[in-house]
py3Dmol code that shows the C-alpha trace and the ligand (Angstrom):
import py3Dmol

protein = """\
ATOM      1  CA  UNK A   1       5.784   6.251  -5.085  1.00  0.00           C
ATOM      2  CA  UNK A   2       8.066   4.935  -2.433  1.00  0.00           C
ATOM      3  CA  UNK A   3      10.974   3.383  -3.952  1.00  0.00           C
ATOM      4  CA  UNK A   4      14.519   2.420  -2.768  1.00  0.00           C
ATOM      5  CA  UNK A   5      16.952   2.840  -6.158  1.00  0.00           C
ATOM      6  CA  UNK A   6      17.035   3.453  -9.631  1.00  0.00           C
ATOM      7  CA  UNK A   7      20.177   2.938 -12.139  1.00  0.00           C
ATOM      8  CA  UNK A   8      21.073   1.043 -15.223  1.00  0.00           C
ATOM      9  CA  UNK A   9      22.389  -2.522 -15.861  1.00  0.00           C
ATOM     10  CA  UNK A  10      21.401  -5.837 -17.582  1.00  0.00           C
ATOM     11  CA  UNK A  11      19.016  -8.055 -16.849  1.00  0.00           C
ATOM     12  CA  UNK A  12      21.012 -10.344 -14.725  1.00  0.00           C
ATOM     13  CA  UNK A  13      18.058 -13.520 -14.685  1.00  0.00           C
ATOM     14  CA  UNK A  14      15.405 -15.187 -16.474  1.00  0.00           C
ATOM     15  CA  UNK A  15      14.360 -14.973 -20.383  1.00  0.00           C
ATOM     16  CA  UNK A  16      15.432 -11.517 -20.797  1.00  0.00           C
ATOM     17  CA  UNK A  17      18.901 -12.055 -19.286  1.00  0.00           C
ATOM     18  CA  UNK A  18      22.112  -9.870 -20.468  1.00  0.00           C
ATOM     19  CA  UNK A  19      19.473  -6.885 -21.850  1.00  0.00           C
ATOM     20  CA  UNK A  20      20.517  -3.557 -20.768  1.00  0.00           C
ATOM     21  CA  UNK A  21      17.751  -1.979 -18.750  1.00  0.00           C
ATOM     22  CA  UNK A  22      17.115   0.337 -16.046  1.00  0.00           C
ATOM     23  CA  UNK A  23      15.629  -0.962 -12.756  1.00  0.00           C
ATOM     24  CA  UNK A  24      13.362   0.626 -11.257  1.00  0.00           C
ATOM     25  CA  UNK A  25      13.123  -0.479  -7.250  1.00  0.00           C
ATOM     26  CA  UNK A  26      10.116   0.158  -5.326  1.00  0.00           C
ATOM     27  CA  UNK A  27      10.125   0.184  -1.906  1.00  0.00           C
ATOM     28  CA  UNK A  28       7.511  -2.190   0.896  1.00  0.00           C
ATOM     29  CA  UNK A  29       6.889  -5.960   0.260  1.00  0.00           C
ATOM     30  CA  UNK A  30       3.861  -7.723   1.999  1.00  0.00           C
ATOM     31  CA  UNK A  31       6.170 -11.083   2.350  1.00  0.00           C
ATOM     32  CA  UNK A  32       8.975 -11.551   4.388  1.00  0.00           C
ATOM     33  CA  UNK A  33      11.397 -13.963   2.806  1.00  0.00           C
ATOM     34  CA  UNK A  34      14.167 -15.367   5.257  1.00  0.00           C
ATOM     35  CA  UNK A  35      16.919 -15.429   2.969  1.00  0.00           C
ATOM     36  CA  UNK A  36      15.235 -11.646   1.105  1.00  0.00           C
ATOM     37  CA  UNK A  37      18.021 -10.323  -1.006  1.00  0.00           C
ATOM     38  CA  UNK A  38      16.775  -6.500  -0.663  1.00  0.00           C
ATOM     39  CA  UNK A  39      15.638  -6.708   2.966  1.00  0.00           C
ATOM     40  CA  UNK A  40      16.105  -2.556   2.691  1.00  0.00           C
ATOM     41  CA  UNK A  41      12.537  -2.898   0.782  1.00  0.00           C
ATOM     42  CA  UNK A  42      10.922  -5.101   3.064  1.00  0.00           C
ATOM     43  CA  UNK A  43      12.584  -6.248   6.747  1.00  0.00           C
ATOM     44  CA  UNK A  44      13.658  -2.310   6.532  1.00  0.00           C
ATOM     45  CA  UNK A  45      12.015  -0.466   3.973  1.00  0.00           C
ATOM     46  CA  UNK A  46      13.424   2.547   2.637  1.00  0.00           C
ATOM     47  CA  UNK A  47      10.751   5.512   2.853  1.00  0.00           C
ATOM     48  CA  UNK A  48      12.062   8.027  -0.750  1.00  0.00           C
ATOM     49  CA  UNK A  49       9.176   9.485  -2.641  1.00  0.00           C
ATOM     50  CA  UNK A  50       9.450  10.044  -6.266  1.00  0.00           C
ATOM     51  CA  UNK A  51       6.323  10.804  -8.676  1.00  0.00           C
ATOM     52  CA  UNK A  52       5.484   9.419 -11.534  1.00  0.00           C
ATOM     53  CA  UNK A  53       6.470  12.227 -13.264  1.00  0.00           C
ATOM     54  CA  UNK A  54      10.100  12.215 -11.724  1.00  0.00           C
ATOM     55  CA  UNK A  55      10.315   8.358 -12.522  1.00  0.00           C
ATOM     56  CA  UNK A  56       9.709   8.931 -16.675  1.00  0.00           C
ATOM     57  CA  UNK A  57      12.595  11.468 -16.481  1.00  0.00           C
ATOM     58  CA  UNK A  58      15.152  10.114 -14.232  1.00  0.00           C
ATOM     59  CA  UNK A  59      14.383   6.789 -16.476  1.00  0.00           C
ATOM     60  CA  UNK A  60      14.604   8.881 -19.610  1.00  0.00           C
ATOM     61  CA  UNK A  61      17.810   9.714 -19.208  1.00  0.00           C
ATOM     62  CA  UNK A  62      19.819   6.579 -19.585  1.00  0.00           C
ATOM     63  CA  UNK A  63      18.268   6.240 -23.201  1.00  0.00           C
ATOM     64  CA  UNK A  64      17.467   2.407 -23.019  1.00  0.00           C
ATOM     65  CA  UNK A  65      14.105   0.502 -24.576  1.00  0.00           C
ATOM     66  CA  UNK A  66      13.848  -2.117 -21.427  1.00  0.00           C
ATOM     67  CA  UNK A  67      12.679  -0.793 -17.893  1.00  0.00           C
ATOM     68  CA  UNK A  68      12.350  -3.749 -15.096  1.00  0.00           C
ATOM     69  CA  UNK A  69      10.224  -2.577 -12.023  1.00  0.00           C
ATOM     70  CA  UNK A  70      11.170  -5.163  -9.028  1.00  0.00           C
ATOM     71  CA  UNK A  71      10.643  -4.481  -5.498  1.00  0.00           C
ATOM     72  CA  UNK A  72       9.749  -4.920  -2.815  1.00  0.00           C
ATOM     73  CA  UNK A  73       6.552  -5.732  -4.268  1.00  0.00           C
ATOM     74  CA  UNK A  74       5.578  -3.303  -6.553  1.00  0.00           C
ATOM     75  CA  UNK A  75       1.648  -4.098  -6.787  1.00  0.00           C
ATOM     76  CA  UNK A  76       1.434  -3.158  -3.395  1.00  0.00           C
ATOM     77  CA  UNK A  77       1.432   0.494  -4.844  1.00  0.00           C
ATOM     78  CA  UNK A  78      -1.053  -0.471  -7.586  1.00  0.00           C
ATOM     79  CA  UNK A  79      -2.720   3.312  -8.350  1.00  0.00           C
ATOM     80  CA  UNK A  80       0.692   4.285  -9.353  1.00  0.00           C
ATOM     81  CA  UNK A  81       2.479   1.867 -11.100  1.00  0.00           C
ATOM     82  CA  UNK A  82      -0.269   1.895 -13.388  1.00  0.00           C
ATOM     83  CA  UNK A  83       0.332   5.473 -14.105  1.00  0.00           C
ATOM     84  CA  UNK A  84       3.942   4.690 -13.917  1.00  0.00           C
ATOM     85  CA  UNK A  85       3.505   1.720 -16.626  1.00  0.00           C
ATOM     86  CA  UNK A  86       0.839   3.835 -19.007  1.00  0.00           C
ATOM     87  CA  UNK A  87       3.336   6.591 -18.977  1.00  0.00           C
ATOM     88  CA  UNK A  88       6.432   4.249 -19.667  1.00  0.00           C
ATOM     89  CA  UNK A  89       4.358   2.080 -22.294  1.00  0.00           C
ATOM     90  CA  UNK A  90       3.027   5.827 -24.186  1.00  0.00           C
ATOM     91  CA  UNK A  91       7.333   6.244 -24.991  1.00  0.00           C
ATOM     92  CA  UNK A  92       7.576   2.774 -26.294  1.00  0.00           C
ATOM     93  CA  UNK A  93       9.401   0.644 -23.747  1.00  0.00           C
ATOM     94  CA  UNK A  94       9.432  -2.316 -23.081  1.00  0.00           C
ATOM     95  CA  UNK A  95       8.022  -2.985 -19.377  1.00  0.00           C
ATOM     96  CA  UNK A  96       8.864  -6.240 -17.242  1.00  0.00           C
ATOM     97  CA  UNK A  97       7.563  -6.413 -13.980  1.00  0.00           C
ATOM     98  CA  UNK A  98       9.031  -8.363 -11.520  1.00  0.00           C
ATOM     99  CA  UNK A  99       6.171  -9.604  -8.519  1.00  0.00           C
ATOM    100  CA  UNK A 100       5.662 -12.256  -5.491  1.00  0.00           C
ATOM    101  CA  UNK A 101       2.469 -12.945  -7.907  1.00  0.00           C
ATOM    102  CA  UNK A 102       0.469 -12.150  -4.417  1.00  0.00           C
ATOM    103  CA  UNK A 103      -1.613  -9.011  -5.875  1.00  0.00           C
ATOM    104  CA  UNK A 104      -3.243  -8.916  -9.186  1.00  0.00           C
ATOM    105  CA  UNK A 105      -4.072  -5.576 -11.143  1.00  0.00           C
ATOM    106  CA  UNK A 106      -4.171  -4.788 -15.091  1.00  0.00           C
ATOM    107  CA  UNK A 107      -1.231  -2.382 -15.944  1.00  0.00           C
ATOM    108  CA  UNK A 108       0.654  -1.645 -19.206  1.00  0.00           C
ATOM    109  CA  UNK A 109       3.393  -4.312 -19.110  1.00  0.00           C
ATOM    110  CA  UNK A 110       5.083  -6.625 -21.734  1.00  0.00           C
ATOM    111  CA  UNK A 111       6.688  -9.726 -19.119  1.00  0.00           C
ATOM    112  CA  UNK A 112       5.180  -9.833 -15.818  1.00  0.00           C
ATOM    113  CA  UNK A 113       8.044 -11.745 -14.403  1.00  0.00           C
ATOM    114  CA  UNK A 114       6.814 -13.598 -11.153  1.00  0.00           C
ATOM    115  CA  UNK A 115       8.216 -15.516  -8.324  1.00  0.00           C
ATOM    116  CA  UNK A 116       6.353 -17.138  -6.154  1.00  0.00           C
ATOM    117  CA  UNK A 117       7.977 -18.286  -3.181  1.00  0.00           C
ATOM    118  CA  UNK A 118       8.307 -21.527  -1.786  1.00  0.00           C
ATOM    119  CA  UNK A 119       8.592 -22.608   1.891  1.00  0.00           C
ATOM    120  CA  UNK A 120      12.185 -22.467   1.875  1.00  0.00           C
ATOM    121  CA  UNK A 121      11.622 -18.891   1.995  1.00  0.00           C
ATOM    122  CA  UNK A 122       9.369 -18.811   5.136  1.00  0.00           C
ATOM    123  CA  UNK A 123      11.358 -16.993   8.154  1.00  0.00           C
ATOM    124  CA  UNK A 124      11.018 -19.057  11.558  1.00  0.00           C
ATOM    125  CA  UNK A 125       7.834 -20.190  13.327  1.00  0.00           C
ATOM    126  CA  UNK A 126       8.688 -17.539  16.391  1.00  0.00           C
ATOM    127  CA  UNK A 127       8.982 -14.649  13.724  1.00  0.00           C
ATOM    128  CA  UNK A 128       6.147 -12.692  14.176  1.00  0.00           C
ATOM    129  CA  UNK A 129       5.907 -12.010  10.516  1.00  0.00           C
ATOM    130  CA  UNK A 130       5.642 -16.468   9.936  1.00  0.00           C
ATOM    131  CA  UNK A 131       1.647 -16.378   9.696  1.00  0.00           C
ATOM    132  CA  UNK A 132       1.367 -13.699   7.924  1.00  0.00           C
ATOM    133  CA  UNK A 133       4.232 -14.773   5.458  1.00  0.00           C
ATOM    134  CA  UNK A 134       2.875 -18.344   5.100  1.00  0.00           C
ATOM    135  CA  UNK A 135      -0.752 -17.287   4.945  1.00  0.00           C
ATOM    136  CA  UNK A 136       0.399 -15.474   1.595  1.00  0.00           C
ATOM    137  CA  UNK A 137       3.107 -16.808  -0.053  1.00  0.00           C
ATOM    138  CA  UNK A 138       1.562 -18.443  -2.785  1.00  0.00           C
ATOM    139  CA  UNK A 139      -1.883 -16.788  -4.690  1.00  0.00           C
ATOM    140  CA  UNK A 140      -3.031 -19.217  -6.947  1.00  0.00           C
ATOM    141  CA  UNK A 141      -5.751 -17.182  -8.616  1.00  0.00           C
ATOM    142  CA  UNK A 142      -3.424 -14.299  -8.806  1.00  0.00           C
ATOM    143  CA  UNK A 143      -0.458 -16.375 -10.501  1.00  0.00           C
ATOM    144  CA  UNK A 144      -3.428 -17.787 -13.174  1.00  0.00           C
ATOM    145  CA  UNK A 145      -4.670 -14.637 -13.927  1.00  0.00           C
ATOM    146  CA  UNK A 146      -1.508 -12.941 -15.192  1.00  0.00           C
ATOM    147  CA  UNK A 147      -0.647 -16.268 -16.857  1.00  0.00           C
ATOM    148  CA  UNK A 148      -4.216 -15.837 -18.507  1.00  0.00           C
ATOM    149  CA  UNK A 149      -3.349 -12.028 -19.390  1.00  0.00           C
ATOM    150  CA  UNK A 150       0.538 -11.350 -20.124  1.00  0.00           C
ATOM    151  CA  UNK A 151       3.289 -13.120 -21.365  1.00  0.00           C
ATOM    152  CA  UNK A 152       4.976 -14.533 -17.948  1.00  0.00           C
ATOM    153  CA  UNK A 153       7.908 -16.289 -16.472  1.00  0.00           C
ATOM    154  CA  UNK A 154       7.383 -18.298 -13.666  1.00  0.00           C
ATOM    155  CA  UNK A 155      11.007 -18.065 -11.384  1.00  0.00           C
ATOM    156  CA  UNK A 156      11.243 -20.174  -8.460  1.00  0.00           C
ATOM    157  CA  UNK A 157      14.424 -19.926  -5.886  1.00  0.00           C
ATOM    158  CA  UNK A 158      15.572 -22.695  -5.313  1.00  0.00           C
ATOM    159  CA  UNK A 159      17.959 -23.331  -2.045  1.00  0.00           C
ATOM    160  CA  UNK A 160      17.515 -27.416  -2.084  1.00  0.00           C
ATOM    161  CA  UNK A 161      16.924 -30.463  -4.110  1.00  0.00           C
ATOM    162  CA  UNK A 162      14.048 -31.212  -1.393  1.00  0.00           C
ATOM    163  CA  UNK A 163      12.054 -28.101  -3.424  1.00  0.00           C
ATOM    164  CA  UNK A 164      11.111 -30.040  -6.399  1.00  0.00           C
ATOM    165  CA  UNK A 165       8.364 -31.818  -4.954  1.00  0.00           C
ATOM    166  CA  UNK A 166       6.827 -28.001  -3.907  1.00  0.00           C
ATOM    167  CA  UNK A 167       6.970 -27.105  -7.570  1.00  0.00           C
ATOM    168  CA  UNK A 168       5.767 -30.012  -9.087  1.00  0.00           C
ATOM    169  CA  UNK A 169       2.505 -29.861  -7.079  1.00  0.00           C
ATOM    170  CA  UNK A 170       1.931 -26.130  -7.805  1.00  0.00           C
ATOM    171  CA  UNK A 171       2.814 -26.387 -11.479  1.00  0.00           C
ATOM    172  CA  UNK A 172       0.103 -28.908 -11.431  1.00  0.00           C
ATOM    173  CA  UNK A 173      -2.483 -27.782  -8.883  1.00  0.00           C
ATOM    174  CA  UNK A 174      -2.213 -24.101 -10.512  1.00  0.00           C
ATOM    175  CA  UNK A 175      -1.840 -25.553 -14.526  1.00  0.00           C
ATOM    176  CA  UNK A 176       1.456 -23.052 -14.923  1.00  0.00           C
ATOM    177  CA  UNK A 177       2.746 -24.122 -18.419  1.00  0.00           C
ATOM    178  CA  UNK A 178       6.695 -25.656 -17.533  1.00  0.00           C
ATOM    179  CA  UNK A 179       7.882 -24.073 -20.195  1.00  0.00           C
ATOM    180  CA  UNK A 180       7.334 -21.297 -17.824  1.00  0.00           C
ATOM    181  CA  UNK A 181       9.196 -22.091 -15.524  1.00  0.00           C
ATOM    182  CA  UNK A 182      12.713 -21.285 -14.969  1.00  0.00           C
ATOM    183  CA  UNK A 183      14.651 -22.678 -11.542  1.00  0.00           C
ATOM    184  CA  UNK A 184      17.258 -19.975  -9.555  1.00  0.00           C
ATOM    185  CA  UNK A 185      19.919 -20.985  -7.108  1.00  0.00           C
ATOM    186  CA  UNK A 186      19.138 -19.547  -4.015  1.00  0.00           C
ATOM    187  CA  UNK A 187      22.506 -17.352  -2.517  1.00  0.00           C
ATOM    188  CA  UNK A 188      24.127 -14.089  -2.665  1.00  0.00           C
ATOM    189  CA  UNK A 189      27.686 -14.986  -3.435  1.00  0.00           C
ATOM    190  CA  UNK A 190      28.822 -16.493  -6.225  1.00  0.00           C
ATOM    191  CA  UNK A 191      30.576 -19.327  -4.521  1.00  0.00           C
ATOM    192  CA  UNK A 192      27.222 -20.400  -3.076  1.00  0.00           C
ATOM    193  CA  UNK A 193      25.547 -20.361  -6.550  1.00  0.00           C
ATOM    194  CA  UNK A 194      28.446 -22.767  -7.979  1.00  0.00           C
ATOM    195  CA  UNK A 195      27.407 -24.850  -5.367  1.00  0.00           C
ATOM    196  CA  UNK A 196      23.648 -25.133  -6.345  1.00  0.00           C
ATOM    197  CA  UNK A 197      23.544 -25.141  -9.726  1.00  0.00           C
ATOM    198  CA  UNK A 198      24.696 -28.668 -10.906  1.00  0.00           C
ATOM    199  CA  UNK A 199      22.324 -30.461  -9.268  1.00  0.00           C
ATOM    200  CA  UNK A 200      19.821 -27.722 -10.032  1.00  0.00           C
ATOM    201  CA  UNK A 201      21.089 -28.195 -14.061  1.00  0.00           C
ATOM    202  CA  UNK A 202      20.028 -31.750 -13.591  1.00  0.00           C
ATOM    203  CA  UNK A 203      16.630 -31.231 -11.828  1.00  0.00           C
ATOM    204  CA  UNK A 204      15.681 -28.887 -14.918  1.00  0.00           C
ATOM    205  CA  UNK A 205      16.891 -31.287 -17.675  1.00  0.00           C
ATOM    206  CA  UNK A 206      14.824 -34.152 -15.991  1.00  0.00           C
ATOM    207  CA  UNK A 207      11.337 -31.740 -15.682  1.00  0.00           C
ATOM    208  CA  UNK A 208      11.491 -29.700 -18.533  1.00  0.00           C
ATOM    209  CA  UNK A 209      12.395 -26.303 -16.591  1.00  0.00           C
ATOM    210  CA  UNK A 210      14.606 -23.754 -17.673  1.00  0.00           C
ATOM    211  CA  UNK A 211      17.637 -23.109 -15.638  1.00  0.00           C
ATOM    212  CA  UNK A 212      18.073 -19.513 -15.406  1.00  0.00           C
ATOM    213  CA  UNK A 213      21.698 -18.170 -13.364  1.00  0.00           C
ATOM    214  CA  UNK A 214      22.058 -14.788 -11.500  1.00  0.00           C
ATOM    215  CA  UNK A 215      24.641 -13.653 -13.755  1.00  0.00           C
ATOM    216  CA  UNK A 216      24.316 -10.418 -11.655  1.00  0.00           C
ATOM    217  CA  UNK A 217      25.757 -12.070  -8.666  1.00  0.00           C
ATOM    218  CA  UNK A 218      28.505 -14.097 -10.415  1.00  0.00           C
ATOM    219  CA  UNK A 219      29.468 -10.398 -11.681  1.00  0.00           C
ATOM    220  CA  UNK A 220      28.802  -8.191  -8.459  1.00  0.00           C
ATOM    221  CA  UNK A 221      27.867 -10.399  -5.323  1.00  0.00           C
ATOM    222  CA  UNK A 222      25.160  -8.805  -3.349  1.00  0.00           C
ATOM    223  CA  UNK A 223      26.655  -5.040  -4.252  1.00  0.00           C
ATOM    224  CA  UNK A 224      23.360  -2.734  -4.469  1.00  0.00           C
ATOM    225  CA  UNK A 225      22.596  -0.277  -7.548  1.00  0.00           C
ATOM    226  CA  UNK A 226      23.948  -2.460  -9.894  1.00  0.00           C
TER     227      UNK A 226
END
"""
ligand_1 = """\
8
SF4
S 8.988 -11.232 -1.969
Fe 10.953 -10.416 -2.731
S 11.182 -8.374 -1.775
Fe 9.547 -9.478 -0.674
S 10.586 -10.377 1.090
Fe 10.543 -11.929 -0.551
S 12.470 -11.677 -1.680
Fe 12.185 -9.828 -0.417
"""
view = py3Dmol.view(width=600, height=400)
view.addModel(protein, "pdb")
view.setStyle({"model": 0}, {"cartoon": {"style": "trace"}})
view.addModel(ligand_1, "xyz")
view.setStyle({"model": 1}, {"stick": {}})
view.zoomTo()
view.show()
């Protein structure tokens, strides 16, 4: 598979936050987010290789139930992570996968952890990735048919309050349950997600959305391998 990093932390967002686990990071994405927090997986992708086989025992080693693949996108390399997830599943851990909910395919996992992204995330009409990226960004038959097969968050970045109205309409065009739903701040410092997450707070209490932080930023900014 090509993948960017591997190492052991918590869960820094969503339902499962504070759980030790062991990320796994593919490499290649199929969007191009403006604001991309790991542009090293998709703007510039890293090119490692590592089998499935090598995965299982590098993950092996730090002795912990929960393993989170992100990305990148990691559906993009389908054939494998289903291996990757069979394998992982066979030793009894627990298997989040975090996705742009753009590709669908049936693999061993307990949370498929999606995020579909919302125009804020769109890079600029003269960017020659802007068609493909809009074109894409949302999937609603993909996002329905992992909410029809796996337990599923539904995490939206959030960078303003003008978003809501974007989220309302898919939540009710694609039927995603809000209790779903959990709202991010948007940023990569931790002063910029003080800023955000008030208002943010507020926007969840009056919808019914969960707030979730990036307790890994508060703790490490936008440090990598942690
Ligand atoms: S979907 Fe994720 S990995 Fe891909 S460009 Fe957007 S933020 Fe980056």
């Amino acid at each position: 598979m090509k993948f960017s990093e591997l190492f052991h932390t918590i869960q820094g967002e969503g339902q499962l936050i504070g759980v030790p686990s062991v990320f796994f990071r593919t490499s290649y994405c199929n969007l191009r987010c403006v604001w991309c927090d790991t542009p090293y997986t998709s703007w510039e992708p890293e090119d490692r290789d590592i089998s499935v086989a090598e995965s299982v025992t590098a993950i092996a080693q730090y002795k912990c139930k929960h393993v989170v693949i992100t990305g990148g996108e990691p559906f993009i390399q389908s054939k494998a992570l289903r291996e990757l997830c069979g394998e992982l599943d066979k030793r009894g851990h627990h298997i989040t996968i975090e996705t742009n909910a753009t590709l669908f395919a049936e693999v061993a996992a307990h949370l498929i952890s999606m995020s579909p992204k919302l125009r804020n995330s769109s890079p600029p009409a003269d960017n020659r990735f802007f068609k493909r990226h809009e074109r894409g960004r949302i999937q609603p038959d993909v996002i329905r048919k992992f909410l029809d097969m796996y337990p599923c968050q539904v995490k939206f970045v959030v960078d303003t309050p003008e978003d809501l109205g974007e989220i309302q309409r898919l939540e009710k065009e694609i039927d995603i349950p809000a209790e779903t739903i959990l709202l991010m701040p948007q940023g990569t410092t931790p002063a910029v997600l003080q800023q955000k997450q008030e208002w943010l707070v507020g926007l969840c209490k009056e919808n019914g959305y969960r707030y979730s932080p990036r307790v890994h930023v508060d703790i490490w900014g936008d440090k990598r391998g942690v």
